[in-house]
C-alpha positions as CSV (number, residue, x, y, z in Angstrom):
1,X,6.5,31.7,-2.1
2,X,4.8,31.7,-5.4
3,X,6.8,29.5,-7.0
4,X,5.6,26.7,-3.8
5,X,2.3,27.8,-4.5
6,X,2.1,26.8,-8.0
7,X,3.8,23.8,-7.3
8,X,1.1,22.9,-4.6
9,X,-1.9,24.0,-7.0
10,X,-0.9,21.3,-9.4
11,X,-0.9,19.0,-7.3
12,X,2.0,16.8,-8.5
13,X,5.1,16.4,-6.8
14,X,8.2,17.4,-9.4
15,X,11.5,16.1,-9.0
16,X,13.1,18.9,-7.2
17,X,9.8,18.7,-5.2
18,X,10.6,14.9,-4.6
19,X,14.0,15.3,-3.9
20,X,13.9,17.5,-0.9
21,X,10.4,16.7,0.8
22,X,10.3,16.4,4.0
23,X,8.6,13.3,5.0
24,X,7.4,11.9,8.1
25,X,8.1,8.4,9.5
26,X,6.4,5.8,11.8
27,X,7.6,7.4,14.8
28,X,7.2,4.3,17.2
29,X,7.0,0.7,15.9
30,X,7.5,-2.9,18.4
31,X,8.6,-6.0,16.6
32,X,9.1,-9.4,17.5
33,X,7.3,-12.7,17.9
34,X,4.2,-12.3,20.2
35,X,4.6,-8.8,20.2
36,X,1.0,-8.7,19.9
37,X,0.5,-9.2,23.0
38,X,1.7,-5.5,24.0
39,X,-1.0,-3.7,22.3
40,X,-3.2,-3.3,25.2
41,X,-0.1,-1.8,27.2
42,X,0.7,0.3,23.8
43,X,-3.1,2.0,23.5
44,X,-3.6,2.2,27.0
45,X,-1.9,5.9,27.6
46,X,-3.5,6.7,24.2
47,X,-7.4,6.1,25.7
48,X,-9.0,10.0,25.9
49,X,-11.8,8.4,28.8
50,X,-13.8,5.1,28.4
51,X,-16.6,6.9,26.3
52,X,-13.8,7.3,23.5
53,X,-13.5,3.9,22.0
54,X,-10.4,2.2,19.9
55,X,-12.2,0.8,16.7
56,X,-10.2,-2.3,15.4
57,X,-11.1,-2.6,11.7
58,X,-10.1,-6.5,11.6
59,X,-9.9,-8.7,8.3
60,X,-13.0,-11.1,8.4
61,X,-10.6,-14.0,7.6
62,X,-10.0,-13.7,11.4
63,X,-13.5,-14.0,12.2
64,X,-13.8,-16.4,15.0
65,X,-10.0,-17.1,15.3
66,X,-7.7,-16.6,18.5
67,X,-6.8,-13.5,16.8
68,X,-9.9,-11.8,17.7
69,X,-10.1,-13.0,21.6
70,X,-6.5,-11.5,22.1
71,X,-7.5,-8.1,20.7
72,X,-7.5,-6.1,23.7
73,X,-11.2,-4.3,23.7
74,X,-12.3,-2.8,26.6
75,X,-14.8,-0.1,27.5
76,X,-17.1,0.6,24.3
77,X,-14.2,0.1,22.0
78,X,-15.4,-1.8,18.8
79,X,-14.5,-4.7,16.8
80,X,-15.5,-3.7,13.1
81,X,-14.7,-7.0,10.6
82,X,-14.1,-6.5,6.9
83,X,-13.7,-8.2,3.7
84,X,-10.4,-7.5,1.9
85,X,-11.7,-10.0,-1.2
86,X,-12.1,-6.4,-3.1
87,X,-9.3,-3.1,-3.5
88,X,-10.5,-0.5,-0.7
89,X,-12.9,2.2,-2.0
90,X,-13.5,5.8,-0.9
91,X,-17.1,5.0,-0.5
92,X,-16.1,2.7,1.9
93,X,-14.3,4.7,4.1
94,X,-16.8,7.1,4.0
95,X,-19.8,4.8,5.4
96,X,-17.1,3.7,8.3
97,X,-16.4,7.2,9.0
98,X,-20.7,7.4,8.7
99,X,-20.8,4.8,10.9
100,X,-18.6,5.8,13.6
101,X,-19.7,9.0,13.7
102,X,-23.3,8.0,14.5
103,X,-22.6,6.0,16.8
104,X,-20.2,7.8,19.3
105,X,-20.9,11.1,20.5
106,X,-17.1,12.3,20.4
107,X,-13.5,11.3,18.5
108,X,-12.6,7.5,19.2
109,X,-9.7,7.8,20.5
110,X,-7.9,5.4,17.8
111,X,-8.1,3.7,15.1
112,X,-6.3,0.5,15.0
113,X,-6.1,-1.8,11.1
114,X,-5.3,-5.4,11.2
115,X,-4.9,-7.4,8.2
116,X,-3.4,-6.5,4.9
117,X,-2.8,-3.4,2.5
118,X,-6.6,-3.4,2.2
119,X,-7.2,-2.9,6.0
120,X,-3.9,-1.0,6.5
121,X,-5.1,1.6,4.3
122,X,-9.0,1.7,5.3
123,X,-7.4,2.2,8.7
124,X,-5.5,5.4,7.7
125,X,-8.2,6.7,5.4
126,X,-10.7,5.9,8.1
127,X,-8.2,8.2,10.7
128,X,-7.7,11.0,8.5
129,X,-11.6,11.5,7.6
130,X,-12.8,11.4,10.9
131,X,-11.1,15.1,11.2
132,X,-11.1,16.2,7.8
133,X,-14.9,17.2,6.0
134,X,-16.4,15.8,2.7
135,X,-15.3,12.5,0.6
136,X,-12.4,10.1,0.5
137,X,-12.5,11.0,-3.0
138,X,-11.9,14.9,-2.6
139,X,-8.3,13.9,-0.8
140,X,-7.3,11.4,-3.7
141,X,-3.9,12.9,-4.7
142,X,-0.7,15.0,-3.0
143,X,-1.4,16.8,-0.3
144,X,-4.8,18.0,0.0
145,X,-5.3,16.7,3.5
146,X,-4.4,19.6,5.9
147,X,-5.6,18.5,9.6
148,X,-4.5,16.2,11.7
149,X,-5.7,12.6,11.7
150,X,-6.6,10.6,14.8
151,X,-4.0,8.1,16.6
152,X,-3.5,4.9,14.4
153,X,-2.3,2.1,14.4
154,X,-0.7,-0.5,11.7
155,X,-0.9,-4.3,12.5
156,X,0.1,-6.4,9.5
157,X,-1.1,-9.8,8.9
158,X,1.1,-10.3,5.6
159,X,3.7,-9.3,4.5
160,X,4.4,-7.1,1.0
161,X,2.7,-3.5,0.7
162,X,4.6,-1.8,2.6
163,X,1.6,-0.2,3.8
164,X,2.6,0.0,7.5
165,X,5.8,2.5,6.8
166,X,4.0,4.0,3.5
167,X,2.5,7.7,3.4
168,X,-0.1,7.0,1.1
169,X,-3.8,5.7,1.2
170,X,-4.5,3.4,-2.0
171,X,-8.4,3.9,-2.8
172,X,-10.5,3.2,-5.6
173,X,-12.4,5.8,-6.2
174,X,-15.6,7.0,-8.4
175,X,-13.0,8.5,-10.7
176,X,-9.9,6.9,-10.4
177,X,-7.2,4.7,-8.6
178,X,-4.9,6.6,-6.2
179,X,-3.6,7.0,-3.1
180,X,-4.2,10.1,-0.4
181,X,-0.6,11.2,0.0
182,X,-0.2,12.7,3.1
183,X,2.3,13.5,6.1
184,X,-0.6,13.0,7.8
185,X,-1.2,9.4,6.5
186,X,1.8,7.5,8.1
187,X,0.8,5.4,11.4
188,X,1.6,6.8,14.3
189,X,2.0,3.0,15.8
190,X,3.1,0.0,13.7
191,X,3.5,-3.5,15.5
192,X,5.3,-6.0,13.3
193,X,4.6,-9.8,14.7
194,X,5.9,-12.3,12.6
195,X,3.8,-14.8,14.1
196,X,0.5,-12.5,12.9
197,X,1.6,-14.1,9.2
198,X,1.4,-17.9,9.4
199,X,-1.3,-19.6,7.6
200,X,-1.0,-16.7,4.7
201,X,-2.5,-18.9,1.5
202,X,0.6,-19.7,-1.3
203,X,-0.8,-17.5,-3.8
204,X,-1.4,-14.7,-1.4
205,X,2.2,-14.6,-0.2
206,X,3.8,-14.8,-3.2
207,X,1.5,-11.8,-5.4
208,X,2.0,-9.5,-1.9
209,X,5.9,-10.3,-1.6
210,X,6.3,-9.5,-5.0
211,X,4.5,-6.4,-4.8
212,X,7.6,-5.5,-2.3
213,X,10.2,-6.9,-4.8
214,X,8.6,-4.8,-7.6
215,X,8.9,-2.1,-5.4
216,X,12.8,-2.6,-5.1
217,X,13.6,-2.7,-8.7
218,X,11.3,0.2,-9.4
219,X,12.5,2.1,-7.1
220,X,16.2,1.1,-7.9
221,X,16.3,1.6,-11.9
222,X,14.1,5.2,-11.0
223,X,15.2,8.5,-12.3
224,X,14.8,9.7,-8.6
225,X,17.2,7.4,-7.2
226,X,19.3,8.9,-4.0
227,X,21.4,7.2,-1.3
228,X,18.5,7.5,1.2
229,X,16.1,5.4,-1.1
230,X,19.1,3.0,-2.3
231,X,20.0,2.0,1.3
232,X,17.0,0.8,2.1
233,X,16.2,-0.7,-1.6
234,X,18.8,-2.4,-1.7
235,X,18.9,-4.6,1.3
236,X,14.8,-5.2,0.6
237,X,15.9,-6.8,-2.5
238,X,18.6,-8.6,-1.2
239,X,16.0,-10.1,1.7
240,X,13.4,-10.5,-1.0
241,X,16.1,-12.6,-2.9
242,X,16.5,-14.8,0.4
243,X,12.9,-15.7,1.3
244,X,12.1,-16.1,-2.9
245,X,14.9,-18.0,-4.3
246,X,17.0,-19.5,-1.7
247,X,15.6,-22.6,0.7
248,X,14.9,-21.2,4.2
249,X,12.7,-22.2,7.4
250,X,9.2,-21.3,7.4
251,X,9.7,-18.8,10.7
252,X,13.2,-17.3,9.3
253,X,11.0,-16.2,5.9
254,X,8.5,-14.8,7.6
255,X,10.9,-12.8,9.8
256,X,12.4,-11.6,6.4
257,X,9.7,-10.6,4.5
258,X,8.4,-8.4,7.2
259,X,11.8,-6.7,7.3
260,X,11.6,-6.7,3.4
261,X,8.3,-5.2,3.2
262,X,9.5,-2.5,6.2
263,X,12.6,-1.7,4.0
264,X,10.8,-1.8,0.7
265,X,8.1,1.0,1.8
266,X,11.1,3.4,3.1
267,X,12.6,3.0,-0.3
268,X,9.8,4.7,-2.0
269,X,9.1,6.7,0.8
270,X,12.1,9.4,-0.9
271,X,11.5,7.9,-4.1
272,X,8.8,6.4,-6.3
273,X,7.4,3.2,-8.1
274,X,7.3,3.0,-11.7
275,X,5.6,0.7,-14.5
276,X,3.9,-1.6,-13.5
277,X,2.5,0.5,-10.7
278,X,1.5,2.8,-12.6
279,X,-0.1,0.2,-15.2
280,X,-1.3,-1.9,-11.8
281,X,-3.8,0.9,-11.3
282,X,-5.4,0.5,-14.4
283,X,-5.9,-2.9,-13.8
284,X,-7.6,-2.5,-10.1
285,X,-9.9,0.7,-11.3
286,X,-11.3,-1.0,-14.8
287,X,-10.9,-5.4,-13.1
288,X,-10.9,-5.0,-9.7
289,X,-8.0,-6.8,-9.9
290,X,-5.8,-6.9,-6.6
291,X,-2.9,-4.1,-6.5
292,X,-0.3,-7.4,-6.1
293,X,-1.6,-9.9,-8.5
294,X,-1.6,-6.6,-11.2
295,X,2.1,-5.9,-10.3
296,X,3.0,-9.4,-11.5
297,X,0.6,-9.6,-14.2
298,X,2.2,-6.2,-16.0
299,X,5.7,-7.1,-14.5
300,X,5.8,-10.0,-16.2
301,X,6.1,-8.3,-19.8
302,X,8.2,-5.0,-18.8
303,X,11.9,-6.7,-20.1
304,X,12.4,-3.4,-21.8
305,X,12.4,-1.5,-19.0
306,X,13.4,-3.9,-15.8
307,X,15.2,-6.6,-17.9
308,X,17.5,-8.2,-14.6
309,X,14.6,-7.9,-12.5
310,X,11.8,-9.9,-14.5
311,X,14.4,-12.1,-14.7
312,X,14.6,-12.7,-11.5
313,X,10.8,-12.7,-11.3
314,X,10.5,-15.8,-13.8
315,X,12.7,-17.6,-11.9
316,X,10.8,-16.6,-8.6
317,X,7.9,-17.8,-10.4
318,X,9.3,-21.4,-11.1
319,X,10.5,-22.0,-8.1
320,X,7.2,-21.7,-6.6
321,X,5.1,-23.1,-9.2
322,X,3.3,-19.9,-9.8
323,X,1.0,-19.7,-12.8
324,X,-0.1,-16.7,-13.5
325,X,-3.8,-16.1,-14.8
326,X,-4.1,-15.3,-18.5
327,X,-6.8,-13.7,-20.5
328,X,-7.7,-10.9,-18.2
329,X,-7.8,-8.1,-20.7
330,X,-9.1,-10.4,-24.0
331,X,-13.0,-9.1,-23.0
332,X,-12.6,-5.6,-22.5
333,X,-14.1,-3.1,-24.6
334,X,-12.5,0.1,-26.6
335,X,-13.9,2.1,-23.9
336,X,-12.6,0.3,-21.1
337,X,-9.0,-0.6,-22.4
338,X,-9.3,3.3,-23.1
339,X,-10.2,4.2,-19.5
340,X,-7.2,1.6,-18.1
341,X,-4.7,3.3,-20.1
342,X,-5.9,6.7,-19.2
343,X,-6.1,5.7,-15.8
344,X,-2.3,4.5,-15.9
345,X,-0.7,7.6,-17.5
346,X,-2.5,9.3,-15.3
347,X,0.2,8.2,-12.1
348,X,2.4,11.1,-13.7
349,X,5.1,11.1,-10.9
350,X,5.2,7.0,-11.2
351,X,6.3,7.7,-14.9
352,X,8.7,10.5,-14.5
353,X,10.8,8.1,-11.7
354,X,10.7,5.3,-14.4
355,X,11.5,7.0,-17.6
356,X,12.7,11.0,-16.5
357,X,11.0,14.1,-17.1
358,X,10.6,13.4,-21.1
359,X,8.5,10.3,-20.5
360,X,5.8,10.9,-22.8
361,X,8.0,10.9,-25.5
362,X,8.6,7.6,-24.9
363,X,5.8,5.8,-23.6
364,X,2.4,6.3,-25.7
365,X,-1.2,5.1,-25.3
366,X,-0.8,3.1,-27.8
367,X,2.3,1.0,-26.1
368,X,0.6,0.5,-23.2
369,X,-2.3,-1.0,-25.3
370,X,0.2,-3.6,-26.8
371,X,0.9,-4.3,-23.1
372,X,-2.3,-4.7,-21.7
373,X,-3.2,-6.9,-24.8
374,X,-0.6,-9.7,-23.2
375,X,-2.2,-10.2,-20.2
């Protein structure tokens, strides 16, 4: 008992840790083209009383589309839109929860995110502080959430994060970039519509798939590797390979990279990310810079640790006509490369995956600097 104690005051998962968690899955998930339309049907036996709303926290690209009319409000339920232009923030989820609180006298009884990672997680961050007290901020890390969430629901618009399957929260905090890791965290509901992705700009579609096919390789070439992890890495990759390099319809891809992004967030679900994650962060807390445009901006130079896999990624990138954006790091200060790095070897767990329990002996400040320095 005091060994699990000590383990849980340090808040970082080890590898034994890691190896024999326990973790919770989407228990209930619909897919199919025009599966939409069930979610009325879905929330219905989930409504407390009609004073008890479902909040839809909706991507403002949707503003004014079809989308919006088939969303099935009733009663006093609520239709909040949001901008996923920036990463979500813990203050943000704190003024929803602000929000919904003042307005409603009891617990909605859901809370439903369509769109992207961005409203994916503001959903689940949204679901677990409506029952838990103080910030977003003060649950940033393993663990620390330890009541129940609301009912929620994951709706994805594109295709990538993982998001819908993941047990983490990815907010940018007043302190740093992370994720509130929590059994608590999953969706109880996901509904995957392939039909939800069409339109999805070029760009877009390409930085959020690759955030899935980074996922694969990390999670593949990771020190915490297992059967459970590999299974479903492995035939992620192998669809991500499909819809990337090889010539298919426009319905078939996006009926693959769903799966992919389904089977890519299981993979780290008993496993972990690794480099360019963990270097990704420092990109999003410091630039703002979007969690999948910063995978392929670090991937890009990590031959020396994923040398088949960026690879794969140039030729990904040529196919596509893909140019990524240059410069981004030639401004910053001392102090802010400083913070970015800091920020980055601060994803300990992401580290230990990619390089074993002797990782900073091999990667120092000082190489990720010469990293950062590329981009």
């Amino acid at each position: 008992m005091e060994v699990k104690k000590e383990m849980a005051l340090k808040n970082i998962p080890t590898k034994v840790s890691q190896e024999y968690r326990n973790f919770p899955m989407v228990p209930r998930v619909v897919y199919g083209k025009g599966s939409f339309n069930t979610l009325g049907d879905i929330l219905m036996p989930k409504r407390k009383h009609s004073e008890a709303p479902m909040i839809y926290l909706v991507d403002d690209v949707f503003e004014g589309s079809e989308l919006i009319n088939r969303i099935p409000s009733i009663f006093c339920d609520q239709i909040i839109l949001i901008s996923a232009e920036e990463e979500p923030k813990t203050n943000q989820v704190d003024a929803l929860v602000s929000m919904i609180r003042e307005k409603f006298t009891e617990l909605p009884s859901g809370i439903i995110g369509i769109g992207g990672g961005t409203l994916l997680d503001l959903a689940k961050a949204v679901a677990i502080m409506l029952t838990n007290k103080g910030s977003a901020s003060e649950y940033q890390g393993w663990d620390l959430v330890h009541k129940k969430s609301i009912y929620h629901v994951g709706i994805p618009t594109i295709s990538g994060t993982g998001a819908e399957v993941s047990r983490t929260t990815v907010l940018l905090g007043p302190e740093k970039k992370l994720g509130i890791n929590s059994d608590f965290t999953t969706f109880d509901q996901v509904l995957l519509d392939p039909e939800l992705t069409k339109g999805v700009p070029k760009e877009q579609w390409f930085y959020t798939g690759m955030d899935c096919f980074i996922h694969c390789i990390e999670s593949l070439n990771g020190t915490f590797l297992n059967a459970f992890s590999k299974s479903y890495g492995e035939k992620s990759l192998e669809l991500c390979k499909e819809v990337f390099l090889e010539d298919i319809s426009g319905s078939e891809s996006r009926e693959k990279l769903m799966m992919a992004s389904w089977h890519g967030g299981m993979s780290i679900a008993y496993s972990q990310v690794g480099v360019a994650h963990a270097m990704s962060y420092g990109l999003g807390y410091v630039l703002g810079i979007k969690h999948g445009i910063g995978n392929c901006l670090v991937f890009q130079y990590l031959e020396e640790f994923y040398p088949q896999g960026v690879v794969l990624f140039n030729k990904m990138l040529t196919k596509h006509e893909i140019v990524l954006p240059t410069g981004i790091c030639s401004k910053l200060s001392e102090s802010e490369m400083d913070t970015m790095i800091c920020v980055a070897m601060g994803m300990e767990p992401l580290w230990e995956n990619a390089l074993g329990e002797n990782w900073r002996s091999l990667i120092t400040a000082k190489k990720l600097k010469a990293i950062y320095q590329k981009i």
